[in-house]
N, C-alpha and C positions, 0 to 999 in steps of 0.2 A: 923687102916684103913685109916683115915684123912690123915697120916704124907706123906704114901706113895703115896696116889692119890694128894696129894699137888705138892710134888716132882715130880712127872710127868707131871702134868699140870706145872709145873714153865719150865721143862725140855722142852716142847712143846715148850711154848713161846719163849724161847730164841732161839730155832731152827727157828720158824716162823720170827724171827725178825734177827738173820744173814743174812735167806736167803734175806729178804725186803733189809736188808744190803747191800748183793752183787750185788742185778740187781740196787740200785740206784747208787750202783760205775761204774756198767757197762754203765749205763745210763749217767752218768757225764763223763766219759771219751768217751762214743761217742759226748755227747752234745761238750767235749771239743776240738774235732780233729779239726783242723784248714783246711782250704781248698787248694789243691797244687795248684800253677802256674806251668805250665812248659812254657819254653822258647826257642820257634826253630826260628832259622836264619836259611832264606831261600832265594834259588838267585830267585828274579825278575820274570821271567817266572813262576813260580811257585805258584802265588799270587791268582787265580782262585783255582787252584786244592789242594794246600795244606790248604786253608779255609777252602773249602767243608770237607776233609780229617779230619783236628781239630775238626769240629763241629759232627764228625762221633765217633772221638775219645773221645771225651768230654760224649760223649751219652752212652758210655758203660764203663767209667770211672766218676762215681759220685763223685761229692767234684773237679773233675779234670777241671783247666783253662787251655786251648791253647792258648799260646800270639804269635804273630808271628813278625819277623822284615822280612821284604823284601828289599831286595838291591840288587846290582852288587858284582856276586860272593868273587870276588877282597876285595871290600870294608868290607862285611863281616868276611873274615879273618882277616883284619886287625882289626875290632874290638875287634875279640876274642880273638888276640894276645897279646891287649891291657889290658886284665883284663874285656871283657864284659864277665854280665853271663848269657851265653846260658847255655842250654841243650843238644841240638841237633843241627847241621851244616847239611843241605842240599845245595850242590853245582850244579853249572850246567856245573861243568868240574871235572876231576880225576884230573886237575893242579894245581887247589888252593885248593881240598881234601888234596894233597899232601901235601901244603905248612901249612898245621893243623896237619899234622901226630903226630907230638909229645904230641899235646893236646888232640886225641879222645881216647877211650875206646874201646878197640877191634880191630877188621879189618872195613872199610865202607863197607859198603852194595850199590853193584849198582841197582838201581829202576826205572831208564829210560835213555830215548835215544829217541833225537832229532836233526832235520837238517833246516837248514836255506831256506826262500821264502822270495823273494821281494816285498813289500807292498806299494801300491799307493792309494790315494786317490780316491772313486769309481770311480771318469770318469775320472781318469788316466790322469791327462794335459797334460804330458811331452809325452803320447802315448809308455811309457816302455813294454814292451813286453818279452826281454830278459835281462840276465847280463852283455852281451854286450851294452845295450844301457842304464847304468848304467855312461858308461865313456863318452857319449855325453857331445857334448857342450852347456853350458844351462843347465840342469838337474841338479837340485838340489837334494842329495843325503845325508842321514845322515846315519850314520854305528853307532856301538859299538866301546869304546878305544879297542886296541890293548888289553892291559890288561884285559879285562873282557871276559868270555868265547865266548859270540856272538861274540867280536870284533877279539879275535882268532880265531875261526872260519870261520872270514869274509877274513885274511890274508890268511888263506889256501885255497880259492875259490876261490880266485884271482890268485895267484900262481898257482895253477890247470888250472885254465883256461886261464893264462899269460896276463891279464890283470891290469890295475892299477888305482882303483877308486878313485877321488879328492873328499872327501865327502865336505860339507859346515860346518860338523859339527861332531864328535866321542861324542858320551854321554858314561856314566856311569854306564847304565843299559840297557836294551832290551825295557823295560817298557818306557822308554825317549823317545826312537827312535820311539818307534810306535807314541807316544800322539804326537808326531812333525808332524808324515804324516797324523795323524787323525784333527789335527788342518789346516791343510794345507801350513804349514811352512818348508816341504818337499814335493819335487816331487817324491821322492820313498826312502824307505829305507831296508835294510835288518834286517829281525828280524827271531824270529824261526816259524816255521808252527804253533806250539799252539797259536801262539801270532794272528797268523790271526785269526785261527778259533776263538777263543776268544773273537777279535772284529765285529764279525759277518759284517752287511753291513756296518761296516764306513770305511772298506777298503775296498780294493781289493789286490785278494793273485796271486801271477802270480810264478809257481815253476818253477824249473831249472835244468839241469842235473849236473852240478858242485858241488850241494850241496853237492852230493854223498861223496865228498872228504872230507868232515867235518863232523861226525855224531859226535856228543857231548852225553858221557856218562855220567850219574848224579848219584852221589854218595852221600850217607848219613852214621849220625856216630852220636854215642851219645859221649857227650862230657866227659872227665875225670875230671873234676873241678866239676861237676855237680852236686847239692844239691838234687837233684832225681833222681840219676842213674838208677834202676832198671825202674822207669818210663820213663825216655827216651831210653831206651833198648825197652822196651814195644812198645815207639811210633815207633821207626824204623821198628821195627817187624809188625805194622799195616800199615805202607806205603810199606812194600814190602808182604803185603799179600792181601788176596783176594779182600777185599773194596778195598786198598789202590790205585792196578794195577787197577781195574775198573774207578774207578776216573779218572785216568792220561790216562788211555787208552782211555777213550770216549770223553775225552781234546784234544787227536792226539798224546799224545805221544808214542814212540815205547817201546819196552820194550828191555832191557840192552842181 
């Protein structure tokens, strides 16, 4: 009677002590998961609402970091071209989406649409009013390069309207061009309608019907080099889903 109730209390133990086993392997391999960075490059305009967006995205992804680079759409393909490593490209034109086409993952996802306002300093010194008083003499003016999606879009609001603005200055990013007229080192410049609402009273936003001629569509993609594909797939799927459109919507932007 001994041998067998031995053998089964020993039989016990070892069952009791695999299972102790197995939850401290599960325990050790969760204690050991490392935490993700992801990494989106985003153009400029973007800087308010894809923050807010991150920190939405972080909050239902545990262990998950949002880093974000912001620049002039331009500049950020160029980085990526170069071997940076992003994640995800949000652009604020389908033209330099395009010039990545060989590096994303998938097709891009369009997720908004924005149009260009003149921005002056609240009591307006120059007295701009219109696009037209844009090309005055005197009036200091700062645009976007050519190259960067604002600055594209400033060339075909011009051309629309058959005018030809002598800026003092073309920046790099949308973001330049505003801190210029909010600093007072421009008499007006053009930037996108989020960029005004965004600066609440350090501007003033004066709109225009020529915008009409440049609606700027913004386009996102996860990247194919991408060390967390399936999560940058994720983040794109939360900027064009219901937070994502709330966020950007209550920013001013349109939707694609």
């Amino acid at each position: 009677m001994r041998r067998p109730f031995a053998l089964i209390v020993t039989a016990l133990l070892l069952l009791f002590t695999a299972a102790c086993g197995s939850d401290d392997g599960d325990d050790a391999k969760k204690d050991s998961a490392e935490p993700v960075t992801l990494t989106v490059y985003a153009a400029a305009s973007l800087k308010s609402t894809f923050t807010e967006i991150g920190e939405k995205f972080e909050a239902e992804h545990p262990g998950v970091t949002v880093e974000f680079s912001f620049a002039g759409s331009s500049d950020l393909v160029a980085q990526i071209e170069n071997g940076a490593p992003a994640d995800v490209f949000a652009s604020a034109d389908t033209k330099n989406m395009d010039k990545a086409a060989d590096l994303v993952d998938g097709d891009p996802a369009n997720f908004a649409t924005n149009v260009l306002q003149i921005a002056t300093p609240p009591d307006n010194p120059a007295q701009v009013d219109s696009l037209d008083d844009l090309t005055a003499s005197g009036v200091k003016v700062v645009v976007c390069a050519p190259e960067v999606p604002c600055g594209n879009a400033t060339v075909t609001v011009e051309k629309s309207a058959g005018i030809d603005i002598k800026p003092v200055s073309e920046e790099q990013s949308v973001t330049d061009v505003l801190n210029k007229v909010i600093s007072g080192e421009a008499d007006a410049g053009l930037v996108y309608v989020t960029d005004v609402t965004g600066a609440g009273d350090k501007v003033n936003g004066i709109t225009f019907p020529e915008s009409d001629s440049a609606v700027n569509t913004y386009p996102i993609a996860a990247l194919s080099g991408s060390d967390h594909l399936d999560l940058a797939h994720e983040f794109v799927t939360f900027v064009t889903g219901s937070v994502g459109q709330g966020i950007l919507t209550a920013a001013g932007f349109g939707t694609p």
